[in-house]
Structures are given as structure tokens and as C-alpha cells.
Legacy VTK file of the C-alpha trace (Angstrom):
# vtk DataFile Version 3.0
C-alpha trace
ASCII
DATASET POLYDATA
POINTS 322 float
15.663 -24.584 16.410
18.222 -25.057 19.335
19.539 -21.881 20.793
22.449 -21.823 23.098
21.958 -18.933 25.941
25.011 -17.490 28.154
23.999 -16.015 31.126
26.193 -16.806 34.195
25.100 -15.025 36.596
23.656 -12.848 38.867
20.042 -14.202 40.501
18.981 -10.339 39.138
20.128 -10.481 35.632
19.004 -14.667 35.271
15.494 -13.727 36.029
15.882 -10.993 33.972
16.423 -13.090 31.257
13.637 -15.158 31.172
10.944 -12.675 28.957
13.135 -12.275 26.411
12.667 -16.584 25.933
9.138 -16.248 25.873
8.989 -14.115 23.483
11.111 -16.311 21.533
8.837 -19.192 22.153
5.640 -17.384 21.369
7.044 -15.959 17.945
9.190 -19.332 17.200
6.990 -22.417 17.792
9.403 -25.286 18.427
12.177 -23.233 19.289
14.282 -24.721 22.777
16.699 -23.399 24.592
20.106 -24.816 26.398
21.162 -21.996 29.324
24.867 -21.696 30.928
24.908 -20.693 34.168
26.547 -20.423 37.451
26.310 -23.532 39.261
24.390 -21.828 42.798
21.696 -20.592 39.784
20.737 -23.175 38.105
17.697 -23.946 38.813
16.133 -20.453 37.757
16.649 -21.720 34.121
14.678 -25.045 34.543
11.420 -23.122 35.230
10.828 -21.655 32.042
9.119 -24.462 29.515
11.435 -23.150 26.502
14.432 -24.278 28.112
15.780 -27.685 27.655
19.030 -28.354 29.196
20.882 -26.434 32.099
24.723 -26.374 31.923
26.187 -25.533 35.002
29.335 -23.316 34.707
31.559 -22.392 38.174
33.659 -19.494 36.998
33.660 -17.572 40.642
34.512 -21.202 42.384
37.608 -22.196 39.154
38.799 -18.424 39.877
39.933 -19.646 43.626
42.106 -22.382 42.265
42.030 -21.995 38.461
45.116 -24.437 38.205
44.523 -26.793 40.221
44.020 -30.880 39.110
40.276 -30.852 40.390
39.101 -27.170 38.675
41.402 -28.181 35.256
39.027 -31.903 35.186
35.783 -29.199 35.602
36.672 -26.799 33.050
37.228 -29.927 30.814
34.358 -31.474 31.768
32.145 -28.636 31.176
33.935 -28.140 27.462
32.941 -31.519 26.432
29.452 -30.894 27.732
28.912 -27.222 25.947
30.499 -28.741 22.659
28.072 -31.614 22.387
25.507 -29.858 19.897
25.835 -27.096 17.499
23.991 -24.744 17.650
21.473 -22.953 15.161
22.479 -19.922 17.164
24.650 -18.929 20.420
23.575 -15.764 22.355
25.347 -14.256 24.910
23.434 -12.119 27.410
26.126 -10.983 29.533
28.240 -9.200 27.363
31.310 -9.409 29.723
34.660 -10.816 28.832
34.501 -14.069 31.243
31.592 -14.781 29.411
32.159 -14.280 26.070
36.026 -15.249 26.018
35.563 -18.752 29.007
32.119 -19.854 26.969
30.832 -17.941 24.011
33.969 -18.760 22.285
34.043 -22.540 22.424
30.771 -23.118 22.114
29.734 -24.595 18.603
27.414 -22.225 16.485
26.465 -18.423 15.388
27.680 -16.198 18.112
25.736 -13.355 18.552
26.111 -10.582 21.285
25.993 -6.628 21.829
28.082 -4.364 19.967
30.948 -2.476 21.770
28.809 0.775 22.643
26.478 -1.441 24.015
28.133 -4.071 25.979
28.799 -3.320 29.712
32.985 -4.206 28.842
33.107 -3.077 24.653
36.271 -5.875 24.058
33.326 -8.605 24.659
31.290 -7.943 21.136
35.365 -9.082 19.942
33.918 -13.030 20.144
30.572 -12.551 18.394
29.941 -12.937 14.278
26.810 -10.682 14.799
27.121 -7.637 16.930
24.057 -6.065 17.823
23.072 -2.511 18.787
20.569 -1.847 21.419
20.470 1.068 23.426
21.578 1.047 27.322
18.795 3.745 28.554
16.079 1.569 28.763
15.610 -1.539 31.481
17.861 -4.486 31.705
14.939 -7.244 30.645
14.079 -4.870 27.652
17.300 -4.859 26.513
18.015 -8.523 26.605
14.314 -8.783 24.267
15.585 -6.574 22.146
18.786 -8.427 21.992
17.198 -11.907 21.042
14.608 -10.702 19.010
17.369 -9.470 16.864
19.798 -11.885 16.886
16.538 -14.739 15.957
14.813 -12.534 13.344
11.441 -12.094 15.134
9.578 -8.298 15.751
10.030 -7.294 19.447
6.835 -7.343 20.942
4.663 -4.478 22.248
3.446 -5.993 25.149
5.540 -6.092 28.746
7.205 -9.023 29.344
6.280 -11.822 30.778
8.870 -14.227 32.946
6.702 -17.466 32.255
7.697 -19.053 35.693
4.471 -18.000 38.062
2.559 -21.138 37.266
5.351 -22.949 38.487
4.621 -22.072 42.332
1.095 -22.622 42.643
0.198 -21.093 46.275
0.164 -23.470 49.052
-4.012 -23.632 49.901
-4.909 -23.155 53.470
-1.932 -20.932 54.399
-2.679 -18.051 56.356
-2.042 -14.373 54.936
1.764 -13.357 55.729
3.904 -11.329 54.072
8.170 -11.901 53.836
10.364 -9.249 54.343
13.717 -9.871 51.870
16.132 -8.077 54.355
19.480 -8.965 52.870
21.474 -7.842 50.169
25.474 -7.364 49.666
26.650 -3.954 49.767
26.062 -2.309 53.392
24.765 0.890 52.062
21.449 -0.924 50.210
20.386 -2.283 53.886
17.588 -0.871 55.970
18.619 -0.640 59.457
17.780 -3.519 61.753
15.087 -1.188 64.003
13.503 0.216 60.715
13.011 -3.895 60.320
11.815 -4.278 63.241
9.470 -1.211 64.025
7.589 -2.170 60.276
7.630 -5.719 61.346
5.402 -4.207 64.640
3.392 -2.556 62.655
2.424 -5.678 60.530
2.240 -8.168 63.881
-0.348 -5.603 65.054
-2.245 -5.862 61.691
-2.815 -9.454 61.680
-0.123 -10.505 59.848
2.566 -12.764 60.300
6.252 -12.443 59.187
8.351 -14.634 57.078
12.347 -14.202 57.299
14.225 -16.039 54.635
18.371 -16.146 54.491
21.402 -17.689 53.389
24.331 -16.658 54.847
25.211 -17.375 58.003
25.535 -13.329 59.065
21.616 -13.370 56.849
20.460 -15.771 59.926
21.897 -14.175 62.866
20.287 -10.813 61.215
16.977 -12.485 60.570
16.989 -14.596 64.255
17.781 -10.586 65.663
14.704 -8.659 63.875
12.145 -11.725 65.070
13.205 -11.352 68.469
10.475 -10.744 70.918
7.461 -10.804 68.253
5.359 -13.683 68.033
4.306 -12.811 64.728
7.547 -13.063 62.995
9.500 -16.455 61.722
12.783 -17.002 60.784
12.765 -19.719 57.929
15.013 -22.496 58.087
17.656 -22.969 55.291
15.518 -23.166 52.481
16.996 -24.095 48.325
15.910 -21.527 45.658
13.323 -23.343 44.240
11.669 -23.609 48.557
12.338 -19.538 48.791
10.229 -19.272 45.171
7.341 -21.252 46.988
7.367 -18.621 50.051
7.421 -15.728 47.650
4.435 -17.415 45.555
2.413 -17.382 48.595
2.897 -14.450 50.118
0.577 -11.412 50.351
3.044 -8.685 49.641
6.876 -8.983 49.276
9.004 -5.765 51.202
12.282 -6.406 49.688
15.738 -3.887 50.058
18.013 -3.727 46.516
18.634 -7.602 46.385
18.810 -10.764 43.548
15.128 -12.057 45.422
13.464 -9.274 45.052
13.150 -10.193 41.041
12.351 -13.210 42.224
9.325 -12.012 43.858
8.570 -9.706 40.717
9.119 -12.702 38.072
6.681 -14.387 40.971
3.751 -11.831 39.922
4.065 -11.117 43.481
2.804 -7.558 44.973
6.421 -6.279 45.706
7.771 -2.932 47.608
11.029 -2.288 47.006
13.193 -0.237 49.084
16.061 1.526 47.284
18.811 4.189 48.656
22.093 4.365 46.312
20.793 2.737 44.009
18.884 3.764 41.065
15.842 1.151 40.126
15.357 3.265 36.982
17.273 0.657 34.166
17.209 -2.377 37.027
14.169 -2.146 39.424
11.419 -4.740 39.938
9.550 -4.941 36.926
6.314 -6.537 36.305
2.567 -5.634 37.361
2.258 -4.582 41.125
5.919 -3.217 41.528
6.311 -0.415 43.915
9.512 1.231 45.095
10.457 3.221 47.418
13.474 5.221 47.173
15.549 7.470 49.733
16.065 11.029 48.565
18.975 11.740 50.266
20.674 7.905 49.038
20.456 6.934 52.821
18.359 4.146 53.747
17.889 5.149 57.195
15.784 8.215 56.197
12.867 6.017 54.642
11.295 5.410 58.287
9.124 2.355 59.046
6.186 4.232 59.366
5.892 5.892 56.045
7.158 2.359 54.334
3.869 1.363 56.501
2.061 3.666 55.098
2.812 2.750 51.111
2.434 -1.315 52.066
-0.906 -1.075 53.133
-1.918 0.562 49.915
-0.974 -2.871 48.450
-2.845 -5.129 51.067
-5.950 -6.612 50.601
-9.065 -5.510 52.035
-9.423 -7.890 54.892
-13.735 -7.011 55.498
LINES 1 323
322 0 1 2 3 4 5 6 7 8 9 10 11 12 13 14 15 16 17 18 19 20 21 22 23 24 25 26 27 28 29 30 31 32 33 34 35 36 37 38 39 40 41 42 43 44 45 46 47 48 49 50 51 52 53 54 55 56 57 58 59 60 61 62 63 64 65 66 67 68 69 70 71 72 73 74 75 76 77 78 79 80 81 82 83 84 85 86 87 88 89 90 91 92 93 94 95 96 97 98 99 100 101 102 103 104 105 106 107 108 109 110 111 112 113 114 115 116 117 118 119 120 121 122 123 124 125 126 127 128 129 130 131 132 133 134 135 136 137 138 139 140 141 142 143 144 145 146 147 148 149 150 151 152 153 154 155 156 157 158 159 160 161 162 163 164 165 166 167 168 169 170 171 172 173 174 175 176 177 178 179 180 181 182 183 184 185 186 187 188 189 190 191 192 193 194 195 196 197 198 199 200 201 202 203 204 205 206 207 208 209 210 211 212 213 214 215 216 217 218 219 220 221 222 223 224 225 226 227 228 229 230 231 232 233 234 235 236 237 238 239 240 241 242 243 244 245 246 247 248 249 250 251 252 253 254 255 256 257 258 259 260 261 262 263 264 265 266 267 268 269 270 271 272 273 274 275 276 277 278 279 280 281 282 283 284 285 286 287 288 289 290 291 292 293 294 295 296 297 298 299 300 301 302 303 304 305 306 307 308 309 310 311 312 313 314 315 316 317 318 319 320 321
């Protein structure tokens, strides 16, 4: 059976589409998967053994210049691609009208999607032939297992899900015990002030550990180059793809993460993960997966979670180093 997925984007809701195909592969033998997704994701999909084929979609860069000679060749391009096979079934996991009405619709095959009290924007369940209800107060990755085990005819299963990808990062051997602090994210009120960063990443120098700094914006390195200063203990990473930043989450001891796309990374990792949340509520879209902790701000402000009492909850989750 070949099963078209839509998925675009973002890094949170790709990863959090990965259970959902292995419980498809577990209850359908044989079964494989082709995935369309952004173009800077694509590489999340190739992980997982169910999936076959990536098709790489660039809706946010055609949006810039939708008209133009070079994005009107893409979009072509990536028709004749998504129409080469039709498919025993099409399921779209966004349920937002750029996905269902740009690639849903012209793909080749049984379209199947939420209903309109179900999808984040209702006018999306307008392209699928099977409309499916599943409720919207439970998490994001259940929701998208509920949605494929009904749209393929297989029982949901019981057990959590699992992502499938942590085999794919074996940890480096030899490596010394470090931990990486995830300290961007997009919207300014999910960030943990720069000395909060800085007084935790003291506290873990004086521990033993050292301190790995990922980025990848150019304002994510100056940040990152700014909370190492002055402590031996802490490294900023050079510019590192996706599939590199997986390999430093796979090895680390403990991931402290703020509200951001890697820090499902690190949970799809089977990585111990502390999560730092202050708008936001993790309820329906926190880290899930075994050894998941959060932290949240009661007052929504991240600078009221102090480095000391984040201290204290992370080295509940370190290893016993006797």
C-alpha cells in the first residue's frame, strides 16, 4: 500500500508526525509512505524506515515571488513530481488551506483529512472525500494517530507512541558527558533571558559538565557566542545541518530546551529533556515521550523561572556520576 502524507511544515508538528507512521507500519506490513514537506525539513522524513520518497515543497519561499518565471518552473516541477503515482490513499496532516488547496488537491488518490470542527482552519476538510472527526483536547501526535488510524482502517493503539528515528543517531562512543542547552526559539516572549543562560550554564561548568550551543540564525550565533563568554566549559557549535544537530542531541546527557521546533527533536531523540515554557501552554504540544520534564512560569514570564531552581529540577535528571 502507498500512502501519500502532507505535512509541510513546522520542525514541531513533522516530528510530531512520525508515531502516527509507525503505527501504520506495525499494523500494515508492507505499507510505505511518500511525505511532502517544506524544503528546510526534509530530511526529518527520511529517518523513519516507512517512508519512501521525500517531496520537497517551498510554499513560504514561492509566497515571496509567487509569479515569477523561476517559482512558476518550481510549482510545475513539483506538480509533475506529486502526480507521478496514485495513491491507495492521500492524508493530509495539516489541515490548513495552503495545504490542502496548493497539494492535497492535485495529488492523485483518496483524500482524507479532519472534519471542519476539527481542523485548525474548518474550509480545509472542503478538499478531502473522507472527513474525519477527532477531538482537539488531547496532544498534537495523538491526534495525528488517531487521524491515520482512521483514515487506513487499523485500531489505534494503546501504547504511547513511538517516533522510530532514535536508532538512527547511535551516540558517538568516547564522548565526554555534556549536556546542550536549545536557547532559541521565535517569539521573544518564549526566551529565557541571556543571564538566566548563563548563571545555569555556571552551575553546570562547576558540575563537571560541559556545554553545547547549537544555532542557526545569524542573531542564534551572536546569542550563543554571548552566553559562552568567559566559561571554559561552554561551546558554541559551528553551523551544523539537521541531521549534525540530531547527532548532538543523541549524545547528550540531558537536553534544557525553551518552547522551540528542537526541543521535539530531542524528545523524538529519547533524549532526557527539560523544557522551559512561559506563554505557552505544553498541555496539547509539549515534549512528549519517556523522560520529558517541563518547567513552566506561573506568572507566563520567563524571567521568573530563575537558574537556580531550573538547577535544581536538571539534576534530578542527571546521572549519578559515583
Amino acid at each position: 500500500m502507498q500512502v501519500l502524507i502532507v505535512k509541510t511544515s513546522s520542525i514541531g508538528d513533522v516530528l510530531h508526525t512520525l508515531p502516527a507512521l509507525t503505527d501504520a507500519a506495525r499494523a500494515m506490513p508492507g505499507i510505505r509512505f511518500d511525505w511532502v514537506v517544506e524544503e528546510n525539513f526534509a530530511q526529518i522524513p527520511t529517518w523513519h524506515p516507512a517512508v519512501r520518497r521525500v517531496i520537497p515543497v517551498a510554499i513560504r519561499r514561492w509566497r515571496k515571488n509567487w509569479f515569477g518565471a523561476a517559482v512558476r518552473q518550481e510549482r510545475c516541477d513539483f506538480k509533475r513530481q506529486l502526480q507521478r503515482e496514485r495513491y491507495d490513499a492521500v492524508i493530509d496532516a495539516q489541515g490548513l488551506m495552503k495545504s490542502a488547496a496548493l497539494v492535497t488537491r492535485v495529488a492523485y488518490g483518496e483524500k482524507h483529512g479532519l472534519d471542519c470542527k476539527s481542523a485548525r482552519e474548518p474550509f480545509a476538510s472542503w478538499f478531502y472525500r473522507r472527513r474525519h472527526d477527532v477531538s482537539k483536547q488531547q496532544h498534537a501526535i495523538e491526534r495525528i494517530r488517531q487521524l491515520f488510524a482512521a483514515s487506513l482502517g487499523y485500531p489505534l493503539p494503546a501504547t504511547p507512541g513511538d517516533y522510530a528515528i532514535a536508532g538512527h543517531f547511535p551516540p558517538q562512543p568516547g564522548d565526554e558527558a555534556y549536556l546542550v542547552f536549545l536557547h532559541a526559539t521565535t517569539r521573544p516572549g518564549k526566551h529565557w533571558p541571556e543571564g538566566h543562560w548563563r548563571a545555569l550554564i555556571q552551575l553546570a561548568g562547576d558540575a563537571g559538565y560541559r556545554i553545547k550551543l547549537p544555532w542557526g540564525a545569524e542573531h542564534e550565533r551572536l546569542r550563543a557566542h554571548r552566553l559562552a563568554e568567559g566559561f571554559n566549559a561552554a561551546e558554541v557549535l559551528p553551523p551544523l545541518t539537521l541531521a549534525l544537530v540530531a547527532s548532538q542531541l543523541a549524545g547528550a546527557t540531558v537536553v534544557v530546551s525553551v518552547d522551540t521546533g528542537l526541543s521535539h527533536l530531542g524528545a523524538a531523540l529519547d533524549r532526557p529533556n527539560l523544557t522551559l515554557y512561559g506563554p505557552t501552554d505544553p498541555g496539547l504540544i509539549g515534549g512528549y515521550g519517556r523522560h520529558q520534564q517541563e518547567l513552566r512560569a506561573e506568572d507566563g514570564s520567563m524571567e521568573s523561572l530563575a537558574a537556580e531552581y531550573v538547577w535544581r529540577t536538571l539534576q534530578l535528571m542527571l546521572p549519578s556520576r559515583e
